[in-house]
N, C-alpha and C positions, 0 to 999 in steps of 0.2 A: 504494500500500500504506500502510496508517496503522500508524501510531504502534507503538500494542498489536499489531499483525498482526508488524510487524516484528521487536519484541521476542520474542514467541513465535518466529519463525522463529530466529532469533539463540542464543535459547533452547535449543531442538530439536539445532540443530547444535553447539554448545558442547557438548549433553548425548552425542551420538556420538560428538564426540571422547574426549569425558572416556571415555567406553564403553571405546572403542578401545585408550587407553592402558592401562584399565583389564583389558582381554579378550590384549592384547600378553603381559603376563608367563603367565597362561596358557596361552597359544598355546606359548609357548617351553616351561615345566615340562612340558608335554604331548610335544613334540617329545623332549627332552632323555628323558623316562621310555619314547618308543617307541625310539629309537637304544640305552639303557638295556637292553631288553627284548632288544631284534636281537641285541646285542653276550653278553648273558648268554644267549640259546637259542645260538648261535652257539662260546660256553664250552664250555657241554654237553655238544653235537655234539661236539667234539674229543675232551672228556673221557671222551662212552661212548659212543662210535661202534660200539665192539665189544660192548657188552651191547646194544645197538639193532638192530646185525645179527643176533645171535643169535634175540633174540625173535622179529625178524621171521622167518627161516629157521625154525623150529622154529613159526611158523604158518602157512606155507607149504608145507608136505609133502606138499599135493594137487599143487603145481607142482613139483616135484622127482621126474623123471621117474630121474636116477641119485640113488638114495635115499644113497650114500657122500658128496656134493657137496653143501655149501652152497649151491651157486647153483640159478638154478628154471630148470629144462630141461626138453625137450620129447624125444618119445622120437627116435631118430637126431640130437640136438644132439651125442650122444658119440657117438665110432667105436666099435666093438668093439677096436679097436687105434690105436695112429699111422698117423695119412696124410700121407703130402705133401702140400706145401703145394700143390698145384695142385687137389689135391682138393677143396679149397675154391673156386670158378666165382664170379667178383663180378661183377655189372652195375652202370654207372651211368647214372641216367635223370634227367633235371627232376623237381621237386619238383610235384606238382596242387595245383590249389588249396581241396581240400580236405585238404591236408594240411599246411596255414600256421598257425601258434603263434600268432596273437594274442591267441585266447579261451582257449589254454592257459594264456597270461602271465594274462590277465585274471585267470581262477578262482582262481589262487594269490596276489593283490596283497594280499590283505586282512593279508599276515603283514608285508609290509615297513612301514618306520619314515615316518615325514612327513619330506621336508627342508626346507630353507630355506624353500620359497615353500608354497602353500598344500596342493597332493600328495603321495601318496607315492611312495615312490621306486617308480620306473617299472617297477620287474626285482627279482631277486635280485642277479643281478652288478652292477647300480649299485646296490643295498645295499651289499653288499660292496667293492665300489670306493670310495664315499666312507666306511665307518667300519672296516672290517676286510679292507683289499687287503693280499694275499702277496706273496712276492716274487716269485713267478713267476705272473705275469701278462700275458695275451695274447692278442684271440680273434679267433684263427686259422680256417683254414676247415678244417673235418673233412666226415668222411664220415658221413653220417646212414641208419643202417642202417630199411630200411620191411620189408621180407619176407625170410623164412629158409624154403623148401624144404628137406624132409626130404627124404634119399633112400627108396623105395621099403620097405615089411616085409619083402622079399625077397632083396634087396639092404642090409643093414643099414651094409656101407662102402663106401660108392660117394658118400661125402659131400656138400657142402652146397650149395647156390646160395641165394648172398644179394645184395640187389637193396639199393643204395644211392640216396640223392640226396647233393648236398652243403648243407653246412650251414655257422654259424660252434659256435667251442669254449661263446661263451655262450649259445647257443639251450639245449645242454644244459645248462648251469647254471641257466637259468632257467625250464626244463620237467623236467626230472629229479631233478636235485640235490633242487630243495625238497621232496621227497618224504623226504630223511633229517632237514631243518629241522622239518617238522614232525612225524615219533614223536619229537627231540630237544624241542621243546614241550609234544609230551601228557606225554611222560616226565619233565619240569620238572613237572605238575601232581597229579603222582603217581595212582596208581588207574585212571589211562586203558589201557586193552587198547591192543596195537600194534595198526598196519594197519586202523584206525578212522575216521584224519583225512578230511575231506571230500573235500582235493584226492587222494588215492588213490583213496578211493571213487568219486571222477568220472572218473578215467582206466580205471577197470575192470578187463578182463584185464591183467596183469602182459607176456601177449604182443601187446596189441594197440600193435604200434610205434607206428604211423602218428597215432596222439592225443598223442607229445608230438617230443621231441628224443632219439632214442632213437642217442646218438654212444658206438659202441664204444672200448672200450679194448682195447689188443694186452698181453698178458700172455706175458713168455716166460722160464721156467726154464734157469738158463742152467749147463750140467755140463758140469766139465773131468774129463777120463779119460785117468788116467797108465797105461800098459802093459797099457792093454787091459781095465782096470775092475778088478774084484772083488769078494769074494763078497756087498758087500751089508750085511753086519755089524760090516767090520773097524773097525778103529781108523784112526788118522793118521800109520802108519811111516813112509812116504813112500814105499813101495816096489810103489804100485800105489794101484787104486781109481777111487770116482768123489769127487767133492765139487763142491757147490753154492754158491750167492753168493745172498744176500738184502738187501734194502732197508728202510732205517728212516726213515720221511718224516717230516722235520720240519716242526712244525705252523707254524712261523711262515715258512715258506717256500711252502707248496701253499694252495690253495684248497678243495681237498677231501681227504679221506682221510686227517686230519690226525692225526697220534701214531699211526700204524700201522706195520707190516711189510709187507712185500711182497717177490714173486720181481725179480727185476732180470734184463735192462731192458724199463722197460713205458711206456706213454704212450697217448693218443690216438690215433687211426686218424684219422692228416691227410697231406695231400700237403703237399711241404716248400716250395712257392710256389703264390699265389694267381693262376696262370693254365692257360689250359685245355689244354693238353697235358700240361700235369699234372698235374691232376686227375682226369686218366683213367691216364696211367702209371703213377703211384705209387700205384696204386688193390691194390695190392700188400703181400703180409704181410711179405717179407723186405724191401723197401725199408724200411718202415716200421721193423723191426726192428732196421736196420742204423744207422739213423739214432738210434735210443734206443740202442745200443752204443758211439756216438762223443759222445754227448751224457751218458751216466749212467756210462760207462767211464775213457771217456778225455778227458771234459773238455769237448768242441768245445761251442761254441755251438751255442741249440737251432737247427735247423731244420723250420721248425713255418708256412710261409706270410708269412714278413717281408719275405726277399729278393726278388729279381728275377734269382739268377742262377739257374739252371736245375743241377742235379744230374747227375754223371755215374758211373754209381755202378761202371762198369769202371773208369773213369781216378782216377777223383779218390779222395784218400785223407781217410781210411783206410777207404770202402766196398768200393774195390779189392781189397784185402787179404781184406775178409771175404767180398765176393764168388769170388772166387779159392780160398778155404777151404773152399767151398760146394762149389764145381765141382772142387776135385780130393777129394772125400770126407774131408776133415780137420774139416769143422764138416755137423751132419745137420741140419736142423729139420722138426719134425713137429710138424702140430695135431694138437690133444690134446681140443678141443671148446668148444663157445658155450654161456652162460648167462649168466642175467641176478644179479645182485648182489637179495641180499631187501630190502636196504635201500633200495636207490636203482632198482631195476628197468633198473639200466645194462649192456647189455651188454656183454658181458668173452668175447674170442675167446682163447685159450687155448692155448702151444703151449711147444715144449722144443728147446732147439739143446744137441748132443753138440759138444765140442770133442776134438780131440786134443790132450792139454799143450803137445805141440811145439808146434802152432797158434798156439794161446792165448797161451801165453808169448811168442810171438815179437811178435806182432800187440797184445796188450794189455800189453807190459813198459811199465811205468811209470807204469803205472795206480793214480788212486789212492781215499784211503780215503773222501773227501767230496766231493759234487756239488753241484748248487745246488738240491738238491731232500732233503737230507737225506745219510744215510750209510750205505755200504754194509759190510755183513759179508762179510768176505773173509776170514779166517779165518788158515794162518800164511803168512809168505813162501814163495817160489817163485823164488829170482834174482830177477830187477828186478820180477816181481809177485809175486803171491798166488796159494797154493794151493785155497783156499775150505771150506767148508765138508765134513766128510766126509760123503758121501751113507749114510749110516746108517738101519737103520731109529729109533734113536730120534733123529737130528736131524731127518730127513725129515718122519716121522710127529710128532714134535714140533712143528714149525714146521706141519706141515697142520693137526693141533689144537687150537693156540692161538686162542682168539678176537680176540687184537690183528693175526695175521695176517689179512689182506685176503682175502674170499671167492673172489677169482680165482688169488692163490696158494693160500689153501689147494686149492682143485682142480689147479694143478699140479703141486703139488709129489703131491696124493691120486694121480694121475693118471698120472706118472710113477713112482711104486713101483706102483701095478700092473699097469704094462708097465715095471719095468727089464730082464726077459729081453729083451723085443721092443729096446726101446732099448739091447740091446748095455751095461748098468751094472752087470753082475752077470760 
């Protein structure tokens, strides 16, 4: 190589580096203005979660088969009454392999930030996990709902068969969720119509499960009944009635639903360990239920798929207790109906447990005001607990339409005034 050749080569590469250092600070103001961007759509989201739901729900009214209910149902997702729980029939089957998330995560990439290295982040939950993780954080294995069987036009309650696989808790976060990320974007851009964005557009029906992570949430209304109820309107003498308990999730603790109300206790539809005997038993709405009562009640650590010890919900307390409450008719639970959230197209199963005071008091004394998920409304003392909330038509119907309530409360709490006769609350 001569001389000149070398110097040009010498040249060339000097001039890339200089490029390089030069294209470096770049790279980074780039990075810093997309985590920037994540972190403010991200704001938003918490900030108007419930004018987002709104809009959505209110252009949805083709999918809202009980026109009373924010959520988008299909006709038999509502009973004409409460059913027991067994009215609901779950299957669980393997996932096929057309019905694997890869190209769902794909479609949606283009929203998350660059990190470190030259990609972006891989998901929405590793968005989330490296600039904006909660405190309750975990993914767990849930149950990934694929088909929901109406019962018959004939038969209007003879309830639901719905056909699971299992999943983990962030398949849903990163096929579902970003469905609220982005109307929380166009709605940052001002002028954008909701239910416009591309990654909605490309998943299509609102019930076609099987195109993303379509992981239910258990929602359950939870009503303590001193002397036998009452008429429905009274006040808070103390000398009878029903009253209710609601949820205020605080945002710097959840990953979702963040600055909202909710009925208590609700959570994910997961079995409480990640192996296979379980996955099939706890494929169950009271287990499920029971476990969000000793977790959002009374304290206990989540059980949510961490352990390895196996669950026994006769023996071991405090599921014993509420199992037992069950079986001697002191605690009732009834579904109350499935639909999807307009916001997030999440399905949300829906149901209401009647306590007896005696029960409740005995079983939940010492329960208290804060969880790790926020704060419950318990309304006044009760001896060692609380007496709740009085089931009124204007706190009920209050709480059903406020828009900071959650679309799955607000249907149960809709849902239970118009069956308090049936439910024994009147």
């Amino acid at each position: 190589m001569g001389l000149e050749t070398t110097i040009a080569v010498v040249g060339l590469l000097v001039g890339i580096v200089a490029a390089g250092f030069a294209w470096a600070p770049q790279r980074q103001a780039s990075r810093e203005q997309g985590v920037a961007q994540f972190l403010r759509v991200r704001g938003h989201l918490k900030g108007h979660r419930a004018e987002l739901s709104t809009a959505c729900a209110e252009g949805q009214s083709e999918h809202r088969a009980d026109a009373e209910l924010v959520l988008l149902t299909r006709p038999g997702w509502v009973p004409p009454r409460p059913l027991p729980l067994d009215a609901v029939r779950m299957t669980l089957r393997e996932s096929r392999p057309d019905e694997q998330l890869d190209s769902c995560r794909a479609d949606v990439s283009r929203y998350w930030p660059h990190g470190p290295g030259a990609g972006r982040a891989e998901s929405y939950s590793a968005a989330i996990e490296a600039y904006d993780r909660p405190g309750v954080w975990f993914n767990g294995p849930s149950y990934r709902l694929l088909d929901v069987t109406s019962p018959p036009a004939e038969h209007p309650g003879g309830g639901l068969d719905l056909t699971f696989a299992l999943g983990r808790y962030f398949d849903g976060l990163d096929t579902t969720e970003p469905l609220a990320y982005e109307e929380a974007l166009r709605h940052l851009k001002r002028g954008t119509r909701p239910l416009r964005g591309p990654f909605r557009r490309g998943l299509g029906s609102p019930f076609a499960l099987r195109g993303r992570a379509a992981l239910p949430g258990v929602s359950t209304l939870t009503v303590r009944v001193e002397n036998g109820g009452g008429d429905g309107d009274g006040g808070d003498g103390g000398d009878g009635g029903a009253y209710f308990f609601m949820h205020r999730r605080d945002a710097g603790k959840v990953a979702v639903a963040m600055d909202t109300t909710h009925v208590a206790p609700a959570g994910e539809f997961q079995p409480h360990a990640d192996v296979l005997p379980v996955w099939r038993s706890d494929l169950d709405l009271w287990h499920n239920t029971m476990r969000e009562y000793a977790e959002e009640f009374l304290g206990a650590p989540d059980a949510a798929g961490s352990g390895g010890v196996t669950l026994d919900y006769t023996r071991d307390a405090p599921y014993a207790g509420f199992a037992r409450a069950v079986r001697d008719g002191r605690a009732r639970v009834r579904f109350l109906g499935l639909g999807l959230d307009p916001l997030t197209w999440k399905p949300e199963i829906c149901l209401v447990c009647v306590w007896d005071a005696t029960a409740f008091d005995e079983i939940f004394a010492g329960m208290g005001e804060h969880n790790e998920e926020g704060v419950l409304v318990v309304g006044a003392r009760a001896g060692d607990g609380y007496r709740g909330v009085p089931f009124t038509a204007e706190n009920v119907l209050g709480y059903a339409g406020h828009p900071t309530t959650l679309p799955a409360g607000r249907a149960c709490l809709t849902l239970a005034w118009r069956w308090r006769h049936e439910l024994g609350l009147v």
